[in-house]
N, CA, C and O atoms as CSV, one atom per row, in Angstrom:
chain,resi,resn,atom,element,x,y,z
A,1,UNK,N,N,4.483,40.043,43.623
A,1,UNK,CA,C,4.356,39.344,44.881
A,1,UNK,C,C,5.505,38.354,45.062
A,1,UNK,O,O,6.202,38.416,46.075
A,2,UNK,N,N,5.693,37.575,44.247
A,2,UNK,CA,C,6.612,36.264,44.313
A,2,UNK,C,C,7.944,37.464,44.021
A,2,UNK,O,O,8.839,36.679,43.707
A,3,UNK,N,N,8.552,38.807,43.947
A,3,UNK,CA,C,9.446,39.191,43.646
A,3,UNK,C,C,10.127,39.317,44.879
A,3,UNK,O,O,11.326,39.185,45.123
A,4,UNK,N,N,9.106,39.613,45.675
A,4,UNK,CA,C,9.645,40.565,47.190
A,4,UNK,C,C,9.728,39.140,48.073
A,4,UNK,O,O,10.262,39.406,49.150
A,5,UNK,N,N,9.404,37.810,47.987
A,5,UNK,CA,C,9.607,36.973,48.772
A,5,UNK,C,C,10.880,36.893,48.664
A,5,UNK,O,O,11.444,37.268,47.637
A,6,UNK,N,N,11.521,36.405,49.680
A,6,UNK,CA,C,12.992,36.050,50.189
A,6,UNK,C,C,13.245,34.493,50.531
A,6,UNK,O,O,14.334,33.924,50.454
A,7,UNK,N,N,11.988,33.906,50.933
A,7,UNK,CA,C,12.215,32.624,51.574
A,7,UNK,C,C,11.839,31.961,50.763
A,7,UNK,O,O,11.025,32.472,49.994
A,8,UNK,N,N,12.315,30.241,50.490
A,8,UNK,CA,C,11.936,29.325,49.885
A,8,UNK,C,C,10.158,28.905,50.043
A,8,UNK,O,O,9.585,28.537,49.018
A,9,UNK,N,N,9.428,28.981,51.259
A,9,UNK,CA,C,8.266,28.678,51.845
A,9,UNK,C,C,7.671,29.941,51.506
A,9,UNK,O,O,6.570,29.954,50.955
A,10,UNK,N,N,8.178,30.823,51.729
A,10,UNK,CA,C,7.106,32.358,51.343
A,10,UNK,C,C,7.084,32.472,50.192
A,10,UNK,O,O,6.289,33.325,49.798
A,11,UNK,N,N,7.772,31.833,49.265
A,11,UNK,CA,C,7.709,31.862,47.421
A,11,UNK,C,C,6.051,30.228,47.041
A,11,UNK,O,O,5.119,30.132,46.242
A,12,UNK,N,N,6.611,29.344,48.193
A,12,UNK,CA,C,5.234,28.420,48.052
A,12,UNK,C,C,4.000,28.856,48.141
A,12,UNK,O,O,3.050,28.776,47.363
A,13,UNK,N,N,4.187,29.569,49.714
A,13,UNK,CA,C,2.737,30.376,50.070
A,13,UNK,C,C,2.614,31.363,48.834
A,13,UNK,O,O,1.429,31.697,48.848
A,14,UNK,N,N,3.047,31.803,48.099
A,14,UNK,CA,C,2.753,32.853,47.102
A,14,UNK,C,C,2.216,32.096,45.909
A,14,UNK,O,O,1.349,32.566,45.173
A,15,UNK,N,N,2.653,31.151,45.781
A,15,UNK,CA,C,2.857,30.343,44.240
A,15,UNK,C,C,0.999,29.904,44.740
A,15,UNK,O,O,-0.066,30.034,44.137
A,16,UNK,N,N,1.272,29.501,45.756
A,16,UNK,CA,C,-0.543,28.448,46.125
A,16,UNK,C,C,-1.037,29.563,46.332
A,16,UNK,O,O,-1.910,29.483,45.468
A,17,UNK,N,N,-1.233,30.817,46.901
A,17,UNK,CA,C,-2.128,31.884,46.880
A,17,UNK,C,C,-2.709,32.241,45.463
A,17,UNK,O,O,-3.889,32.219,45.112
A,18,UNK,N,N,-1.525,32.594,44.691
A,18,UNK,CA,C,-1.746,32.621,42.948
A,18,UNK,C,C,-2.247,31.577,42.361
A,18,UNK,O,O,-2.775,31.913,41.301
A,19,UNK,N,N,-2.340,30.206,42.614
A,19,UNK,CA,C,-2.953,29.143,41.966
A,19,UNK,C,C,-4.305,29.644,42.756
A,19,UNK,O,O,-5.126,30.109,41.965
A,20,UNK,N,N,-4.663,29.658,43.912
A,20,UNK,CA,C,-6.017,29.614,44.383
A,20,UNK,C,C,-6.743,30.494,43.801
A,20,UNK,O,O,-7.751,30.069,43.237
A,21,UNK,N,N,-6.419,32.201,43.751
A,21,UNK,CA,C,-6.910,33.560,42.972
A,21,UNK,C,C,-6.962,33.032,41.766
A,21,UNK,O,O,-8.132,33.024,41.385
A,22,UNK,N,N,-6.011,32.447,40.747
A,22,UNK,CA,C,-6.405,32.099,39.475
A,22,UNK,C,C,-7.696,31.123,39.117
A,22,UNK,O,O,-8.005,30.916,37.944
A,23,UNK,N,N,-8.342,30.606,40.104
A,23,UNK,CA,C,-9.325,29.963,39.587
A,23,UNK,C,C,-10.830,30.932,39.482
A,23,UNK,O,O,-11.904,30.600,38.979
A,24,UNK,N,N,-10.510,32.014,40.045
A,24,UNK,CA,C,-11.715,32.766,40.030
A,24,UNK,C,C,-11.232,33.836,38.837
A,24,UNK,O,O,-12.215,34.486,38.480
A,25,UNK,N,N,-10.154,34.177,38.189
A,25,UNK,CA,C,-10.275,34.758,37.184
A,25,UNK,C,C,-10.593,34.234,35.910
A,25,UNK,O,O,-10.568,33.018,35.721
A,26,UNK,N,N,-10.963,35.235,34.800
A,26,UNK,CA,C,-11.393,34.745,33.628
A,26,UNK,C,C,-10.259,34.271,32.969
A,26,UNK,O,O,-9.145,34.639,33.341
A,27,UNK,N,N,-10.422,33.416,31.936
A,27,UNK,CA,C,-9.160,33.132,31.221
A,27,UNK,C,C,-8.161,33.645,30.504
A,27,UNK,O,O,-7.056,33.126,30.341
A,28,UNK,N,N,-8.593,34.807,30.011
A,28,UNK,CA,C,-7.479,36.003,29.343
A,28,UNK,C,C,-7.173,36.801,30.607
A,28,UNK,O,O,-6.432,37.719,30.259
A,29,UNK,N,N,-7.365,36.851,31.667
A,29,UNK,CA,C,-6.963,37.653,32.758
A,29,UNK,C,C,-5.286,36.596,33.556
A,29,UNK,O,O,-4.246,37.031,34.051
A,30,UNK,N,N,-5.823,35.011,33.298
A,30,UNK,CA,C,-4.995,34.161,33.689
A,30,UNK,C,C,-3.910,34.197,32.570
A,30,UNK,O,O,-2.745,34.186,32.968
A,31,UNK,N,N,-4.113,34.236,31.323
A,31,UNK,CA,C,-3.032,34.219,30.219
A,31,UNK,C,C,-2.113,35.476,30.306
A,31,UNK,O,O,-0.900,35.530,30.103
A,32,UNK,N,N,-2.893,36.380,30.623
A,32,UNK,CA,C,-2.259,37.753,29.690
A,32,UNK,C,C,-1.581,38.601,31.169
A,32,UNK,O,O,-0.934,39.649,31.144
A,33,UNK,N,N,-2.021,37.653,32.612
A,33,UNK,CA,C,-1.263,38.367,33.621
A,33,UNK,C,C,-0.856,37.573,34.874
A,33,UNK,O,O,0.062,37.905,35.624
A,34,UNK,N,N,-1.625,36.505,35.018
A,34,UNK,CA,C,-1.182,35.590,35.775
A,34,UNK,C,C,0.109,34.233,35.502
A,34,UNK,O,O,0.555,33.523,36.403
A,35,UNK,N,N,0.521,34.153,33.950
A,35,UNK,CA,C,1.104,33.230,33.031
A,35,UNK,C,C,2.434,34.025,33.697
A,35,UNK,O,O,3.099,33.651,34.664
A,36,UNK,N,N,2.609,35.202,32.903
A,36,UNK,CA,C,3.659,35.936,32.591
A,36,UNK,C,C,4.260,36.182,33.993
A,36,UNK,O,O,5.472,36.134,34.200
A,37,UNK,N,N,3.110,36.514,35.181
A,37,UNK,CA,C,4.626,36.630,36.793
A,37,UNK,C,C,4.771,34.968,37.125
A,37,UNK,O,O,5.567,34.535,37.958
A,38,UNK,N,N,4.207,34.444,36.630
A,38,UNK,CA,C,5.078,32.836,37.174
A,38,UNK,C,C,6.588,32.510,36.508
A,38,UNK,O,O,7.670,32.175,36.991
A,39,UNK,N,N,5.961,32.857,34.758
A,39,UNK,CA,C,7.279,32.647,34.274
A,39,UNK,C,C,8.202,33.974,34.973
A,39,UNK,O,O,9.304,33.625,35.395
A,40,UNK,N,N,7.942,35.078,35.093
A,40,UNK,CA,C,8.936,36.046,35.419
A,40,UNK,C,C,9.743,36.036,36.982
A,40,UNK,O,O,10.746,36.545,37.481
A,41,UNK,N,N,9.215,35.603,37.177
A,41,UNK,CA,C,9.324,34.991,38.898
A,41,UNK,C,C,10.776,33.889,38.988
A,41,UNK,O,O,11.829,33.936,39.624
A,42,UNK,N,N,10.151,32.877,37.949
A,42,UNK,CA,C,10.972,31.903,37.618
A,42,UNK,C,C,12.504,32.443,36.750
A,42,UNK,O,O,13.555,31.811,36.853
A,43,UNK,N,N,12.416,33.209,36.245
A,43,UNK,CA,C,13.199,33.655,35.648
A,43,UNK,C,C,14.360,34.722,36.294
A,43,UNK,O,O,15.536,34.774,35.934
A,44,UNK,N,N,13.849,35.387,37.129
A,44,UNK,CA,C,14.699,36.588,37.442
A,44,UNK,C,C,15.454,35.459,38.829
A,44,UNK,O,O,16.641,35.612,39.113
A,45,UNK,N,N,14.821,34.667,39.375
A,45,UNK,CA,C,15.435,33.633,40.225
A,45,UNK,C,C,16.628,32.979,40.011
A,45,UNK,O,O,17.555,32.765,40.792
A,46,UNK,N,N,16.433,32.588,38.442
A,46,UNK,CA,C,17.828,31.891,37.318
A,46,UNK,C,C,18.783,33.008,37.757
A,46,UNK,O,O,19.749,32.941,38.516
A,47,UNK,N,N,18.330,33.928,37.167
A,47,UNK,CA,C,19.348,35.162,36.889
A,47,UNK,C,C,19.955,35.463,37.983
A,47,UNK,O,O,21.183,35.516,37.916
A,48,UNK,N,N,19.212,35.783,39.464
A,48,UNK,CA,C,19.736,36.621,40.667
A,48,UNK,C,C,20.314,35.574,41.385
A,48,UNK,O,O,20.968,35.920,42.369
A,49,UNK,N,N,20.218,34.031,41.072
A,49,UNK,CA,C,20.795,32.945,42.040
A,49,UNK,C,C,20.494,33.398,43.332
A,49,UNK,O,O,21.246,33.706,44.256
A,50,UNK,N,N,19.264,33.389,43.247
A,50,UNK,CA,C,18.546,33.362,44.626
A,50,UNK,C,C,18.159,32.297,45.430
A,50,UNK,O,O,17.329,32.278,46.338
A,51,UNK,N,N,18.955,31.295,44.924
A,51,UNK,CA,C,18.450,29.999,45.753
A,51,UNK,C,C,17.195,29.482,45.528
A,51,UNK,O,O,16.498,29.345,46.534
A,52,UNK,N,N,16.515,29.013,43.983
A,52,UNK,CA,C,15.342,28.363,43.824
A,52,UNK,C,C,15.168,27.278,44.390
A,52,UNK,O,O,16.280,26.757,44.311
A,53,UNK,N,N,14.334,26.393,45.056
A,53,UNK,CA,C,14.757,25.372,45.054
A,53,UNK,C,C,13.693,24.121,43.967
A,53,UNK,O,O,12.885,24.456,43.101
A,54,UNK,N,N,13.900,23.292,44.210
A,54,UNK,CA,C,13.391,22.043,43.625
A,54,UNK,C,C,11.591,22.354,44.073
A,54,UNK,O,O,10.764,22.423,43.163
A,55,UNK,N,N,11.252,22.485,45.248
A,55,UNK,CA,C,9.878,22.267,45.770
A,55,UNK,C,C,9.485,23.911,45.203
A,55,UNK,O,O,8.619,24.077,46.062
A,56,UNK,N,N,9.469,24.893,44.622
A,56,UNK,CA,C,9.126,25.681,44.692
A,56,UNK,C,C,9.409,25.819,42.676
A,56,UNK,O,O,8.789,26.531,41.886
A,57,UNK,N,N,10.191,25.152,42.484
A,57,UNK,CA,C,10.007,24.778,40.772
A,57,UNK,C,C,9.162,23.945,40.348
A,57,UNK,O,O,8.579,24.085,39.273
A,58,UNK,N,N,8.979,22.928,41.174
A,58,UNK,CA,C,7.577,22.095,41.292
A,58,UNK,C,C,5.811,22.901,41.126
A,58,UNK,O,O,4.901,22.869,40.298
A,59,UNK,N,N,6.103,23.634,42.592
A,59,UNK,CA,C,4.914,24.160,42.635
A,59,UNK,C,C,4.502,25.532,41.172
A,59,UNK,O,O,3.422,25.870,40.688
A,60,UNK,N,N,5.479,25.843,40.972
A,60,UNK,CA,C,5.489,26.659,39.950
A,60,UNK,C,C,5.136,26.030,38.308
A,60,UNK,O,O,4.467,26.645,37.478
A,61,UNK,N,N,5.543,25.150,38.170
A,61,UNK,CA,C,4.995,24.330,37.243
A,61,UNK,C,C,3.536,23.732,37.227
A,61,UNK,O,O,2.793,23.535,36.265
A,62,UNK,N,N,3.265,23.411,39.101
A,62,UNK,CA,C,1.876,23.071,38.857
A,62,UNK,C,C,0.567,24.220,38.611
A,62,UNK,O,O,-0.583,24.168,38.173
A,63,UNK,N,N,1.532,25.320,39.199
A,63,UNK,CA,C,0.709,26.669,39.185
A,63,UNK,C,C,0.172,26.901,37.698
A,63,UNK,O,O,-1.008,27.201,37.522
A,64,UNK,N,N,1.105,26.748,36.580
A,64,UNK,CA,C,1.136,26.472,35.238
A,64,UNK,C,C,0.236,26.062,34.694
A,64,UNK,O,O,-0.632,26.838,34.294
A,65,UNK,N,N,0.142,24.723,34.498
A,65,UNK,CA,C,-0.484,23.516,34.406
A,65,UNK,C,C,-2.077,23.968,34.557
A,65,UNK,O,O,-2.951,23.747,33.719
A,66,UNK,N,N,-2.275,24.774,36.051
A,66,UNK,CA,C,-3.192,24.701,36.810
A,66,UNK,C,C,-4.269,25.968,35.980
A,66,UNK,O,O,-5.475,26.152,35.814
A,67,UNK,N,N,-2.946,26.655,35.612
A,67,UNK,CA,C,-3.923,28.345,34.622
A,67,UNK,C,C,-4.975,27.653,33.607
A,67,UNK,O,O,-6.025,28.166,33.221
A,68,UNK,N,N,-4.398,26.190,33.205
A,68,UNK,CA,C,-5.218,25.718,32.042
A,68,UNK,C,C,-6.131,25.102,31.842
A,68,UNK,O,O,-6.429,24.592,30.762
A,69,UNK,N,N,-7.089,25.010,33.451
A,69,UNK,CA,C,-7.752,23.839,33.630
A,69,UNK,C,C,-8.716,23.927,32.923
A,69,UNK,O,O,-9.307,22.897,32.597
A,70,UNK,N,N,-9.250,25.472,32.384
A,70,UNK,CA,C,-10.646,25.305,31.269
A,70,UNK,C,C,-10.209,24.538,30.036
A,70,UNK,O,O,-10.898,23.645,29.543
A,71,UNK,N,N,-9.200,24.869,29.627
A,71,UNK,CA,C,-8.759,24.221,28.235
A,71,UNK,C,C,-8.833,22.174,28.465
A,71,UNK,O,O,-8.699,21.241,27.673
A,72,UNK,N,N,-9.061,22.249,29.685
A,72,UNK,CA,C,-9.095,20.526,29.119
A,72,UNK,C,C,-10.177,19.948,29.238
A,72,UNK,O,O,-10.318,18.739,29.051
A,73,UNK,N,N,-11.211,20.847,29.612
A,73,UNK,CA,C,-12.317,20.221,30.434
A,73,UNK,C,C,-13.375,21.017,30.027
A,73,UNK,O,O,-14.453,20.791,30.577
A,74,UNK,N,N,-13.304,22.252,28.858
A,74,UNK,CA,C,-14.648,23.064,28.069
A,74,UNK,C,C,-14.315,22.578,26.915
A,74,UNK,O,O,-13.390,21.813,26.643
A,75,UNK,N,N,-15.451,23.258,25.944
A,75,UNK,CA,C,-15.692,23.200,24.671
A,75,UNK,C,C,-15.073,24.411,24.082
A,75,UNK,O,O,-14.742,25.399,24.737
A,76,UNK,N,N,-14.938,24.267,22.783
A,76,UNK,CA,C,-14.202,24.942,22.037
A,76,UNK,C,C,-15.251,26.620,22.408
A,76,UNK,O,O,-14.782,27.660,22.871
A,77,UNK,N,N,-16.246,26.443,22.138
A,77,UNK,CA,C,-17.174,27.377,21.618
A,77,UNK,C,C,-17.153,28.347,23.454
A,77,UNK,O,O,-17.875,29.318,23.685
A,78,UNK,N,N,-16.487,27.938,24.140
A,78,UNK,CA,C,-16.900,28.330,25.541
A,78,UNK,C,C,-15.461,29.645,25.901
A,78,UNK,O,O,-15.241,30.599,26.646
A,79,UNK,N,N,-14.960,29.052,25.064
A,79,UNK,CA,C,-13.413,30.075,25.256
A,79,UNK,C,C,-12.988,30.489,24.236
A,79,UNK,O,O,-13.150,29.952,23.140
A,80,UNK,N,N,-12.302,31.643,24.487
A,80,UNK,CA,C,-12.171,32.559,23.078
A,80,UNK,C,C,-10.664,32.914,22.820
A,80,UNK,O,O,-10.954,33.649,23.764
A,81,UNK,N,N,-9.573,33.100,22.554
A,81,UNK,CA,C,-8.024,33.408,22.666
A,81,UNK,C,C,-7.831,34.973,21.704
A,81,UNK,O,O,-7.862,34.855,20.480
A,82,UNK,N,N,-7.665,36.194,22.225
A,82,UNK,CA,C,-7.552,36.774,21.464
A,82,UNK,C,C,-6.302,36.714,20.607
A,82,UNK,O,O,-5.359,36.067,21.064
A,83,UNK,N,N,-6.161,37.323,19.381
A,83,UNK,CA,C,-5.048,37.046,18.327
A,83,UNK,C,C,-3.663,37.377,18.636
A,83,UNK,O,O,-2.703,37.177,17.892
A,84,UNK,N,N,-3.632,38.143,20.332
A,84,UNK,CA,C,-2.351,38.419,20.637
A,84,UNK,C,C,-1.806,37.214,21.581
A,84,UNK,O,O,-0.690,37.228,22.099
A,85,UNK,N,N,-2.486,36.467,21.686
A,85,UNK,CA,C,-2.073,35.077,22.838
A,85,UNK,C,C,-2.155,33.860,22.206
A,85,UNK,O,O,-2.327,32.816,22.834
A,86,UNK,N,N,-2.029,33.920,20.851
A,86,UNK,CA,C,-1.759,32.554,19.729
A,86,UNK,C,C,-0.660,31.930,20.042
A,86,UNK,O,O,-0.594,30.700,20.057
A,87,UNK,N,N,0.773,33.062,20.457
A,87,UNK,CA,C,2.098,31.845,20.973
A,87,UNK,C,C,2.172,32.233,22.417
A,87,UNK,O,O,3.039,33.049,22.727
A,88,UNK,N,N,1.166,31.630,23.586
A,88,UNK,CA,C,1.665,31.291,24.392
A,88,UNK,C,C,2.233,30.267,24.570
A,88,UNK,O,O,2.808,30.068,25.640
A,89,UNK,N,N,2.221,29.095,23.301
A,89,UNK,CA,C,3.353,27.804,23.819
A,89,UNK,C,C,4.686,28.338,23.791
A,89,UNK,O,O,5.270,28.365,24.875
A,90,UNK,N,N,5.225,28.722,22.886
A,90,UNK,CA,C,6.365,29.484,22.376
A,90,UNK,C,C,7.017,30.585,22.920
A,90,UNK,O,O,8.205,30.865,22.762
A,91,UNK,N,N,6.073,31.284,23.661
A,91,UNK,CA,C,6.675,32.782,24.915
A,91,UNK,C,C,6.692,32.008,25.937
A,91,UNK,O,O,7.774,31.563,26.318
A,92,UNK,N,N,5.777,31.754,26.448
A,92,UNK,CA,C,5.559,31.092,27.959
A,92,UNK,C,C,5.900,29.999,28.386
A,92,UNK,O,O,6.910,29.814,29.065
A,93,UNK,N,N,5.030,29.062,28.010
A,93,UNK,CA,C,5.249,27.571,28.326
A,93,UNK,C,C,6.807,26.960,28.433
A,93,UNK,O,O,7.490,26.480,29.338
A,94,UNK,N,N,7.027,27.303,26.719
A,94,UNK,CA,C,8.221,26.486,26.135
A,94,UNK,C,C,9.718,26.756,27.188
A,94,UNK,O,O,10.597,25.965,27.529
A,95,UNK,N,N,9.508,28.286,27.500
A,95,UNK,CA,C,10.954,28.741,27.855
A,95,UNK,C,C,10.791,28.810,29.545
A,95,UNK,O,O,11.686,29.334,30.209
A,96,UNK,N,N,9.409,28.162,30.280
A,96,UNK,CA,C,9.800,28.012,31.573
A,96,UNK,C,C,9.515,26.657,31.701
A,96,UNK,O,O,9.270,26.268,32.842
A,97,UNK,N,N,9.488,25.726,30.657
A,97,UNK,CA,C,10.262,24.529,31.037
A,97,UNK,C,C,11.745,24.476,30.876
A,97,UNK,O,O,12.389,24.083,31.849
A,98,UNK,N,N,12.328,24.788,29.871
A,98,UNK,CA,C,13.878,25.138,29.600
A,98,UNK,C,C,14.077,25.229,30.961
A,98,UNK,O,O,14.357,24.197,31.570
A,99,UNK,N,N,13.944,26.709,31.790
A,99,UNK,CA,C,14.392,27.036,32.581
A,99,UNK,C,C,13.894,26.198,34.154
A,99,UNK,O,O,14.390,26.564,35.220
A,100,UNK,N,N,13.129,25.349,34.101
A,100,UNK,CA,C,13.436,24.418,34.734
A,100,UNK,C,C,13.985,23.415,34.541
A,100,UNK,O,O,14.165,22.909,35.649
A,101,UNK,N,N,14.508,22.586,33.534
A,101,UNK,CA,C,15.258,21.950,33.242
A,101,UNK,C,C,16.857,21.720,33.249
A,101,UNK,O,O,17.621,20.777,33.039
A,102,UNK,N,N,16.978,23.362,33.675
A,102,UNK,CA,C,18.096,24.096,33.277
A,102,UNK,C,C,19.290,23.453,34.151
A,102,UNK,O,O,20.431,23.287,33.721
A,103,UNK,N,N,18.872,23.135,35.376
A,103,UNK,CA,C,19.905,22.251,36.368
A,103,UNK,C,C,19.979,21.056,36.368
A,103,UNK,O,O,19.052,20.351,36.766
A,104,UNK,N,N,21.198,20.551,35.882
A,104,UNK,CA,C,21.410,19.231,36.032
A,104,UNK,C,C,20.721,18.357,37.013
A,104,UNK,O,O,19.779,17.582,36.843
A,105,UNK,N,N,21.477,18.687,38.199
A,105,UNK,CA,C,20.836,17.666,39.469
A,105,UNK,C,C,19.638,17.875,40.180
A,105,UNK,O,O,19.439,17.876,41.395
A,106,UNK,N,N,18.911,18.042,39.284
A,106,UNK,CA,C,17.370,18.214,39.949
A,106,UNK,C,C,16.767,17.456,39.576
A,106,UNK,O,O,16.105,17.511,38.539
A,107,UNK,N,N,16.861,16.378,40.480
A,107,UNK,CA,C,16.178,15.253,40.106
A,107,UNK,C,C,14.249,15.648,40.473
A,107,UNK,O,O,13.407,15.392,39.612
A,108,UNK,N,N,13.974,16.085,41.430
A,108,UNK,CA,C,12.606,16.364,41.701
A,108,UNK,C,C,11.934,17.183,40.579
A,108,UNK,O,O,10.781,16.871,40.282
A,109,UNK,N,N,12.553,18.228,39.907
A,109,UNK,CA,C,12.176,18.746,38.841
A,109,UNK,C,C,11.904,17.715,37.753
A,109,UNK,O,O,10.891,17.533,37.078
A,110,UNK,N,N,12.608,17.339,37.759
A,110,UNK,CA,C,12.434,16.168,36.650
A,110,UNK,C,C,11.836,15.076,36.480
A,110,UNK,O,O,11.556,14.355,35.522
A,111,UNK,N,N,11.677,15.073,37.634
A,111,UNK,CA,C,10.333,13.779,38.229
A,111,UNK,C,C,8.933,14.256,37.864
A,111,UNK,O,O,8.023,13.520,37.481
A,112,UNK,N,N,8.838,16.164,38.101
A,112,UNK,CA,C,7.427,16.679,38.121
A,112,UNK,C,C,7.497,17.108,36.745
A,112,UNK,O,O,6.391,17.555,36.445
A,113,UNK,N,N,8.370,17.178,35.690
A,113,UNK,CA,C,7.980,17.488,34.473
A,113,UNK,C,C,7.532,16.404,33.666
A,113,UNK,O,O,6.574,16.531,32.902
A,114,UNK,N,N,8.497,14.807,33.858
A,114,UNK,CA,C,8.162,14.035,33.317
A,114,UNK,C,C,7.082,13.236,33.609
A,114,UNK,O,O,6.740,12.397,32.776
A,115,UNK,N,N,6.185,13.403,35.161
A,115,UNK,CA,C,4.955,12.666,35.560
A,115,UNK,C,C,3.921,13.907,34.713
A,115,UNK,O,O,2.815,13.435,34.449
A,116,UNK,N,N,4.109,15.449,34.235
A,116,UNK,CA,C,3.317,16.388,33.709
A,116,UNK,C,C,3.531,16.258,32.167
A,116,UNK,O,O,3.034,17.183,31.525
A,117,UNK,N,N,4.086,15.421,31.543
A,117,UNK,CA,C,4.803,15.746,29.960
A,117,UNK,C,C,3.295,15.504,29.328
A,117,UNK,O,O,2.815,16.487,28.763
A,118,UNK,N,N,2.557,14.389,29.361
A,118,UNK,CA,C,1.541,14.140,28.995
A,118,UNK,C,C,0.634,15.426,28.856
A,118,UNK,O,O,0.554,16.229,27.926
A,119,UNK,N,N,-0.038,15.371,30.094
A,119,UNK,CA,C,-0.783,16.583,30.517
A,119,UNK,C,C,-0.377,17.871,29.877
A,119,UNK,O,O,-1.175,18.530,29.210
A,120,UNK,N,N,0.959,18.260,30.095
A,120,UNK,CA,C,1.226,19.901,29.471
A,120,UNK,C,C,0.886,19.026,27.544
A,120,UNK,O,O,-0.047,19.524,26.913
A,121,UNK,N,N,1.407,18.250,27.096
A,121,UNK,CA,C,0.888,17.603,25.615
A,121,UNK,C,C,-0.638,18.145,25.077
A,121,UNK,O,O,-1.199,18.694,24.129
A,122,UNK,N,N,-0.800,17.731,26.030
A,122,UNK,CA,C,-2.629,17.709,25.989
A,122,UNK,C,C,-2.947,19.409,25.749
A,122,UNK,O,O,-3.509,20.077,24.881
A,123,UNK,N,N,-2.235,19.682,27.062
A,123,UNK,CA,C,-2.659,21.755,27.112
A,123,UNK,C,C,-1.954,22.412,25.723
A,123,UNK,O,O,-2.429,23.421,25.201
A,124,UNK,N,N,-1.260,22.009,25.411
A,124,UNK,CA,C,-0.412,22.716,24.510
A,124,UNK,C,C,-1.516,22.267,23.329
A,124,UNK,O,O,-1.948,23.270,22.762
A,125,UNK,N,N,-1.981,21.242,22.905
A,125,UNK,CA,C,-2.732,20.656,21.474
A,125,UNK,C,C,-4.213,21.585,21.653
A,125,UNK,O,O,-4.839,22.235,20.815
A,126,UNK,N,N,-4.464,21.347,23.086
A,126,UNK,CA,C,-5.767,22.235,23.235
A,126,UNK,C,C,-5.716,23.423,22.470
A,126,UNK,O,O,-6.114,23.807,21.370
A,127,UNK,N,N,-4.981,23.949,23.601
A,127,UNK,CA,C,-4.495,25.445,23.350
A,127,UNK,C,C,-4.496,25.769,21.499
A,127,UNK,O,O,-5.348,26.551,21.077
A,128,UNK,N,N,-3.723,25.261,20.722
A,128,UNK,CA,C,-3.826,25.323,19.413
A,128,UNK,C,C,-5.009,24.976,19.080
A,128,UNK,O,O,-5.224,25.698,18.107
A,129,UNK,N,N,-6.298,24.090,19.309
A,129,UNK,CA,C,-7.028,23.794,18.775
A,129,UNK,C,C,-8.221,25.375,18.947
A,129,UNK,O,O,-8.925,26.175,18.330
A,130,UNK,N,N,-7.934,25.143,19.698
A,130,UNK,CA,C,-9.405,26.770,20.441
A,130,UNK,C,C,-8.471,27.811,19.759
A,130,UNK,O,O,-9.026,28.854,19.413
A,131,UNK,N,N,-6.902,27.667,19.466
A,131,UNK,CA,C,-6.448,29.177,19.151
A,131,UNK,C,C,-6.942,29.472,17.427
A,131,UNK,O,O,-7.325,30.536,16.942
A,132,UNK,N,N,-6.781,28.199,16.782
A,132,UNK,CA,C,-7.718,28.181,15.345
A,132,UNK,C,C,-8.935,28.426,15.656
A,132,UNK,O,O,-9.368,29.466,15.159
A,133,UNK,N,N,-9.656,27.837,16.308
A,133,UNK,CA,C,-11.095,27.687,16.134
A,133,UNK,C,C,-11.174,29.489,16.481
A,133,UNK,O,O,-11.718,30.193,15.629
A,134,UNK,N,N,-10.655,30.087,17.643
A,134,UNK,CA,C,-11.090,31.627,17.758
A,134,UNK,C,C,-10.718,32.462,16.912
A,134,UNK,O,O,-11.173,33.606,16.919
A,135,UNK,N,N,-9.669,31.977,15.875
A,135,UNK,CA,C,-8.837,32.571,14.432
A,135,UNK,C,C,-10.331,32.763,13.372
A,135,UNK,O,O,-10.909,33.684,12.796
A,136,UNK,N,N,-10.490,31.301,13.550
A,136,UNK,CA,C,-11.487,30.873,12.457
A,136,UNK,C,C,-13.117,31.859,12.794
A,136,UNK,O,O,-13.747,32.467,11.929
A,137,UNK,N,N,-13.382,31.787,13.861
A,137,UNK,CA,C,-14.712,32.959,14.347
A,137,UNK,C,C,-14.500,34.094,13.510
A,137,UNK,O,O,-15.224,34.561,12.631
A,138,UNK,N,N,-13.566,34.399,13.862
A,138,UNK,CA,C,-13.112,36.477,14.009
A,138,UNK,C,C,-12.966,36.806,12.420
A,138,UNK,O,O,-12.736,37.975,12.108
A,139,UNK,N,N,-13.110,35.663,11.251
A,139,UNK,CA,C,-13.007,35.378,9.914
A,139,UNK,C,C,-13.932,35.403,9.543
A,139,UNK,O,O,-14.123,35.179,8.348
């Protein structure tokens, strides 16, 4: 979806359509397919110099952020990570902050990573904590 947009605003409307649909999917449906076209989205953008801009690296980050809202707000015992989604900090997360970071003069980017540094902290510790604890079950 976000491939075939052309416009800066039709990549928003896409990004908030995908945040809205992601709250009604399950959580390995959000990891294992909704994670991967944000970062890929973000990525082939770097590459094709398609004119990203600042408000649409924003929203893409919050889209992010947003996949994780069970992880901050359930119990361990409520969510499960199968053993192939142990490094989503390390595939996902890690390398579409890089790649927002990636431009110097983006100051707005940098405003929305560093008001999120906390918060993604938090998702990322979660995330490891439930990814043991579902290690530790399946044992």
């Amino acid at each position: 979806m976000l491939e075939s947009c052309f416009y800066p605003q039709s990549r928003l409307v896409a990004l908030e359509m995908i945040h809205r649909m992601s709250k009604y999917l399950p959580f390995q449906v959000r990891l294992n397919l909704v994670l991967p076209l944000v970062q890929t989205a973000l990525i082939e953008d770097a590459q094709n110099k398609r004119g990203l801009t600042s408000k649409v690296k924003v929203k893409a980050l919050d889209v992010m952020l947003g996949l994780f809202y069970e992880l901050e707000n359930a119990n361990e015992a409520d969510i499960y990570i199968e053993a192939l989604d142990y490094k989503v900090a390390t595939s996902y997360i890690m390398p579409l902050i890089t790649t927002l970071t990636s431009s110097k003069n983006d100051n707005l980017v940098r405003l929305a990573i560093a008001m999120n540094v906390g918060r993604l902290a938090r998702i990322t510790a979660r995330f490891l904590e439930v990814a043991i604890s579902s290690f530790n079950k399946r044992q």
